[in-house]
N, C-alpha and C positions, 0 to 999 in steps of 0.2 A: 313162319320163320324164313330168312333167305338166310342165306352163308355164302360169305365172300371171303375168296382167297386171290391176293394180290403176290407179282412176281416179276419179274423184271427189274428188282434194284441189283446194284454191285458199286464197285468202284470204279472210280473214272478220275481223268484228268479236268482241268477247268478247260472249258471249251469243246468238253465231250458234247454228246447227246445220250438218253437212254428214250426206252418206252416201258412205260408199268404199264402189266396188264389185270382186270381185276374179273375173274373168273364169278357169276352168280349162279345160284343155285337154290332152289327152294320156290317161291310163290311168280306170282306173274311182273317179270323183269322191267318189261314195259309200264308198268302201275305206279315204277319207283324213278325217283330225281336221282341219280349216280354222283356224289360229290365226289371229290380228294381232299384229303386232308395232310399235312407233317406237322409233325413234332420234331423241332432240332433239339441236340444236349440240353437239358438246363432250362426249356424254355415249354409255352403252352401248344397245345396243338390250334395250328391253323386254318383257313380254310386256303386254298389253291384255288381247284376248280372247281366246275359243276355243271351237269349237264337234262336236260329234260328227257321225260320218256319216252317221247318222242325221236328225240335229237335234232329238235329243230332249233332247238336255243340252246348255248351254254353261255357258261357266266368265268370270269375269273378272277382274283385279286389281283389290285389295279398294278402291283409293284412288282407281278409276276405277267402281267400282260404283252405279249408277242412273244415271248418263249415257248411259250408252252401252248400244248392243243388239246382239249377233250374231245375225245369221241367214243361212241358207241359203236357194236353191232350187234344186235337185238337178235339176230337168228342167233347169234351164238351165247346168249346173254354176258355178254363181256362189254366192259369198258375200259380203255386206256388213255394213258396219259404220256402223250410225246413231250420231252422236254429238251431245248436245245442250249447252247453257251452257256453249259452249267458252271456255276460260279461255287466256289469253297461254303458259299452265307447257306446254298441249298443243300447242302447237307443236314438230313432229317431222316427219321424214320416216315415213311407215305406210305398213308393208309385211304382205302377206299369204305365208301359207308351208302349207304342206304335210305331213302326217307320219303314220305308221303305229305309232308309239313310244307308250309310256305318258308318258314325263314330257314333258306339251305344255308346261308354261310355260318350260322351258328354251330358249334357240332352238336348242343344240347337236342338240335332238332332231329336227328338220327339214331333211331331204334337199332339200324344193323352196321358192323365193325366187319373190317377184315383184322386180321393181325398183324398187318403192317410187314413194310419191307424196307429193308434200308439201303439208303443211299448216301453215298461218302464221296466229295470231292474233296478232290488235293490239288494245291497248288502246284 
């Protein structure tokens, strides 16, 4: 089992920045690909980021690429997600997840969930 608990959402203005951080726990941190994922209102959950257990490669949706950064730090087993020129569209619950699978931008591919934290822009 690992358990992931994510933190760092709130509200913000459009053109804020935040960082979610996603705290792991449980089996060996490094073993596991680190995605993000949201869900906005009304709609399916996404993929954002993704990052290797290493941290030598991450990946991201092409429509959110130069905003945002994924990283790790493995002594602490955490990983966050720097997001910049947040716009009202990125308003979503973001959750971090878990996986040992090749296909990371699916979420079907992820055994472990955080509970998600939300995040609200306002124009």
């Amino acid at each position: 089992q690992v358990q992931l608990v994510e933190s760092g959402g709130g509200s913000v203005q459009t053109g804020d920045s935040l960082r979610l951080s996603c705290a792991a726990s449980g089996r060996t941190f490094t073993n596991y690909f680190m995605g993000w994922f949201r869900q906005p209102p009304g709609k399916e959950r996404e993929f954002v980021a993704g990052i290797r257990g290493d941290a030598r490669i991450s990946y991201y949706a092409e429509s959110l690429r130069g905003r945002l950064t994924i990283s790790r730090d493995n002594a602490k087993n955490t990983v966050y997600l720097q997001m910049n020129s947040l716009k009202p569209e990125d308003t979503a619950v973001y959750y971090c997840a878990a996986t040992n699978m090749v296909n990371f931008r699916a979420a079907g591919s992820y055994a472990y969930w955080g509970q998600g934290t939300q995040v609200t822009v306002s124009s």
